[in-house]
N, C-alpha and C positions, 0 to 999 in steps of 0.2 A: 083575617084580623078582626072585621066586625062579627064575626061569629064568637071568634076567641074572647073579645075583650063587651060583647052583648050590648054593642050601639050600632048603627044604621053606619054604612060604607060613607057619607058625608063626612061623620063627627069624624072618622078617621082622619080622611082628608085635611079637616082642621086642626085633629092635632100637632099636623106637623106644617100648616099655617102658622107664622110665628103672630100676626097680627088677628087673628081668627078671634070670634067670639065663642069660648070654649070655658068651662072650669077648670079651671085648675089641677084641680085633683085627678079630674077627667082625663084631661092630658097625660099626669103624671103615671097615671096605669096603663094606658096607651103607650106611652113611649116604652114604659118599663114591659111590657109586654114585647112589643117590636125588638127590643134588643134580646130578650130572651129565645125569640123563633127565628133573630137576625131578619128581621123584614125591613126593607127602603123603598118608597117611594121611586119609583120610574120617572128623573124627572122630562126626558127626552116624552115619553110618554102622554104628560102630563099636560106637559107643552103642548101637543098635537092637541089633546084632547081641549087647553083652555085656548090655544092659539097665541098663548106670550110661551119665551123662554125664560122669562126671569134673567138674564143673560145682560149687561150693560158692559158696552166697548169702550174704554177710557183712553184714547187715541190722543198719546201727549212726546215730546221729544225725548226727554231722559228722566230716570228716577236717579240719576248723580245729581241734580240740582237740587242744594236743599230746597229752596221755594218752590219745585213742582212735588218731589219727596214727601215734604210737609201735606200740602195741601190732599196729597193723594191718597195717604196714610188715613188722612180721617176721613178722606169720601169713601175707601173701601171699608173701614170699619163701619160706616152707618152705613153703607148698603147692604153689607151682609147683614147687621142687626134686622135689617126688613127683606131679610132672604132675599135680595138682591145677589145676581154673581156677578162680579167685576169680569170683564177680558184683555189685559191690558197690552197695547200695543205700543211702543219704542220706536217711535220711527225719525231719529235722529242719525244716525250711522245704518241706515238701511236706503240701501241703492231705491228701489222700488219700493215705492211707500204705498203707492196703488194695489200693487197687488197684496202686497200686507193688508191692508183692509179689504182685500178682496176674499182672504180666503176668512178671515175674520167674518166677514158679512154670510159667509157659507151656513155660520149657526144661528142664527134666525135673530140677529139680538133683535131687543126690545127698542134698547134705548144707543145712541151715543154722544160721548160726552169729547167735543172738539177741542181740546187744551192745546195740541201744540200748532203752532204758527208756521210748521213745513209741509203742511197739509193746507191745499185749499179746500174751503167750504165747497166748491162746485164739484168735486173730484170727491167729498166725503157722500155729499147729498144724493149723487147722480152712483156711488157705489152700495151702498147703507139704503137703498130705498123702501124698504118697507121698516126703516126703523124712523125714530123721533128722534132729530138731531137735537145736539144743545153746544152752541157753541160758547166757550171761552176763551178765546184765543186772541180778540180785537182785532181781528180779520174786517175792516168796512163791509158790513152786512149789501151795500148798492140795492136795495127792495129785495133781496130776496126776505121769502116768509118762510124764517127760520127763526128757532126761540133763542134767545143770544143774553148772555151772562157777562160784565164786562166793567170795569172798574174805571171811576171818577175820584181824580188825582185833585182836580184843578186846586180845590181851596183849599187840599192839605199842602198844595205846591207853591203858593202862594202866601200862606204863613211861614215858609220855611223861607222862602228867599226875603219876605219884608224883614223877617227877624233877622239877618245875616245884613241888609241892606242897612238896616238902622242903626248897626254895632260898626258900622264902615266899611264892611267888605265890598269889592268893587270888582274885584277879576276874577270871573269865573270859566270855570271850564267843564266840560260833560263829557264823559267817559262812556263810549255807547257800546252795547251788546252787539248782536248781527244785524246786519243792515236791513236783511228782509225782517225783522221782525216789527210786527206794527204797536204791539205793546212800550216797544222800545221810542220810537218813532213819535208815540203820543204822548209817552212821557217827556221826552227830548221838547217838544210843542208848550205841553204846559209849562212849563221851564222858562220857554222863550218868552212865553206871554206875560208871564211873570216880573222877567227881567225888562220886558219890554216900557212893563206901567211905569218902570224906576229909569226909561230911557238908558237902558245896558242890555247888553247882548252876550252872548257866551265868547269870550276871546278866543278858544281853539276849543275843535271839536274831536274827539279822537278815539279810536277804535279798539274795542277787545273783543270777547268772544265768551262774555259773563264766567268767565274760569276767575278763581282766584290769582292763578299764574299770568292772566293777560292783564289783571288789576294790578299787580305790581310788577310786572317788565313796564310797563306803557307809563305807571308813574315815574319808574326811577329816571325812564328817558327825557320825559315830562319836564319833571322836577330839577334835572341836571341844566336844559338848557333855559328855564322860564320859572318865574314864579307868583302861580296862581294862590290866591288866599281863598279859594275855594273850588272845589272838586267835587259834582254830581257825578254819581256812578248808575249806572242803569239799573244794577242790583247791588243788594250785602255782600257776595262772595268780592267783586271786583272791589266793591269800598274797604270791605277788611286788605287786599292785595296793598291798593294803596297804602293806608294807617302803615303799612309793613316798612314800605318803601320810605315813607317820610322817615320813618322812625332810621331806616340804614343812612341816611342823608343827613340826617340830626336835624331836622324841619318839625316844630312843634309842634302838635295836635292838640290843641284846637287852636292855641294862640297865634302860630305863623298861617296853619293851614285848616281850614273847616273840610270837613268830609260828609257826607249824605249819600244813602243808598235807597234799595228801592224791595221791598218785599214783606221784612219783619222775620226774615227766620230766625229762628230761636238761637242760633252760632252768634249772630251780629247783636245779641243781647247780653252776650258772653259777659262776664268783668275785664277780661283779657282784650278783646274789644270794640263794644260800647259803644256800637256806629249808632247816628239817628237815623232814622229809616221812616220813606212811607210807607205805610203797608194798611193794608183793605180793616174797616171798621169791622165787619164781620167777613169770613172768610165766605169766599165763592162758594164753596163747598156745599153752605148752608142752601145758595140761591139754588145749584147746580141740582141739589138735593129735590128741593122744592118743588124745580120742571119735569125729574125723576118721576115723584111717587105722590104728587098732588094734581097733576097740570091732567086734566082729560085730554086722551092724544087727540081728540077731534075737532080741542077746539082751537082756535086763533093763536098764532104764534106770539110772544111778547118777549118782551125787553125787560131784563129786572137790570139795576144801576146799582153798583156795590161802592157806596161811597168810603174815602181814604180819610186816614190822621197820620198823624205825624207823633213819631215813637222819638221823643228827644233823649240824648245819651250823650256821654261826653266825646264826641268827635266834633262836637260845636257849642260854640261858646256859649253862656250863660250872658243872658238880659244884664245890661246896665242895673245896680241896684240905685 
C-alpha cells in the first residue's frame, strides 16, 4: 500500500488512525486506494505489534434497562468514534459471571469498564489483570487503587424532599431495586438523611426488582392497604409502574400522591408520564470516557464525583405561588 499510494508505511498506519495527524486529502486517497486492492489493517496484529488491543470490556447487567441502555449506547458510540472496540458482557442471567469475564479477559482488552453491581470489583481486578479497570458500579471501593466513576445524589436529594416537606408531605415511602445493589442502598441513605434533617423517616420500605412490573404490583398492594403521599422509587421504570397503579386506584398524581424516580431516562420524560427524577448532571459516560482515552495507565488511580439534579415533572406538585 505505501508503494501503491507513494508515502512511507507510517502515513499508512495513520490513515486509518481515526485521531492521527494526517491531511485529509492524504487519507482520502489512502482509504480510496485500500478499498480498491480490498486491503485492512491486521488488527490482531497490530496489537501485538503496539501492545494495546483497542478492545474495551463494558461488564454491566442488562441492556433491558433503559438507564444502563441509555448510558451504554452513547459510551459505545464515542468509543468507536476514537476506534475504540466495545466487548460487552451481560452478566445478569448468567450462572457464572467469572468465567464470562474470564474468557473475555482471553482478548487482551485494554480497558474495563465495571457498570454492573453482580460483579465484584475483587473477582473483576484479580480476572482483567493486565487491563485498567474503571469502576461504575458504587461498589465501596475499601483502599483498593482502582479508578472509580460514581454519582452524588445528596443535594439533588435533599432539594427534592425539602420541596415535598414544605408543600406538607409527611409520609413517605421508598421503593427499593435488589438488595445487593449498592447504588440502590446509597440512594435509599441519601433519602434518609434527607428526611432525617425534617425529623421523618421513611414509613415502609419495600421491595421490587427495578422492573416496571414490580413498580406497579408492589404499589397496587401498597396503595390498597396504606396511604402514603409520597413514593421514592429507586429507578423511572419502577416510578412509572407506580403513576400506573395510582391511576387503577383512582389516587391522584400528584395531588394525593407525589412520585420520584431515579436515573433520567428519556421514557420517564415521556408526556404520558412525566415522573421527576434524579439523574446525573453529566452522564458518567463522559467521566467513564475520560479514564478510557486521557488517564495515562501508569499513573494514580482517581475518583471523578458525577454530581445529580433533579429533573422536575409533573408526578410532584408545584411550589406554593
Amino acid at each position: 500500500m505505501a508503494k501503491l499510494a507513494g508515502v512511507s508505511s507510517a502515513t499508512i498506519s495513520r490513515a486509518f488512525t481515526a485521531d492521527s495527524l494526517i491531511k485529509p486529502e492524504t487519507r482520502a486517497r489512502i482509504l480510496a486506494l485500500a478499498d480498491e486492492h480490498g486491503y485492512r489493517p491486521n488488527a490482531m496484529a497490530r496489537s501485538l505489534n503496539m501492545s494495546q488491543s483497542r478492545l474495551v470490556a463494558l461488564v454491566v447487567n442488562t441492556v433491558a434497562n433503559p438507564a444502563e441502555g441509555e448510558g451504554l449506547d452513547q459510551l459505545v458510540h464515542r468509543l468507536q468514534a476514537r476506534e475504540r472496540m466495545p466487548l460487552l458482557l451481560c452478566c445478569a442471567n448468567h450462572e457464572d459471571r467469572n468465567q464470562l469475564m474470564r474468557i473475555a479477559s482471553a482478548y487482551r482488552v485494554d480497558h474495563v469498564v465495571l457498570y454492573s453491581d453482580a460483579v465484584s470489583i475483587d473477582d473483576a481486578t484479580d480476572i482483567f489483570r493486565s487491563a485498567t479497570l474503571v469502576v461504575a458500579s458504587s461498589e465501596p471501593l475499601e483502599g483498593r487503587a482502582v479508578s472509580d466513576v460514581r454519582l452524588d445524589a445528596s443535594a439533588a436529594t435533599r432539594q427534592v424532599v425539602d420541596r415535598l416537606v414544605d408543600i406538607g408531605r409527611r409520609h413517605f415511602v421508598y421503593l427499593s431495586g435488589r438488595s445487593s445493589s449498592h447504588i440502590d442502598k446509597q440512594r435509599m441513605s441519601w433519602f434518609s438523611e434527607a428526611l432525617e434533617a425534617h425529623s421523618l423517616a421513611f414509613d415502609i420500605v419495600e421491595h421490587g426488582d427495578y422492573s416496571y412490573d414490580s413498580g406497579y404490583k408492589e404499589a397496587v398492594l401498597l396503595l390498597r392497604r396504606s396511604r402514603p403521599d409520597v413514593i421514592v422509587c429507586a429507578n423511572d421504570l419502577m416510578a412509572i409502574g407506580v403513576k400506573d397503579a395510582a391511576s387503577l386506584l383512582n389516587i391522584r398524581v400528584p395531588e394525593d400522591l407525589a412520585i420520584v424516580g431515579h436515573d433520567g431516562v428519556a421514557l420517564a420524560n415521556w408526556e404520558a408520564h412525566s415522573i421527576t427524577t434524579i439523574m446525573p448532571l453529566e452522564g458518567m459516560v463522559s467521566a467513564a470516557l475520560a479514564e478510557i482515552i486521557d488517564r495515562d495507565p501508569s499513573a494514580p488511580a482517581v475518583q471523578r464525583v458525577v454530581d445529580c439534579v433533579v429533573r422536575w415533572a409533573r408526578s410532584t406538585p408545584e411550589l406554593p405561588r
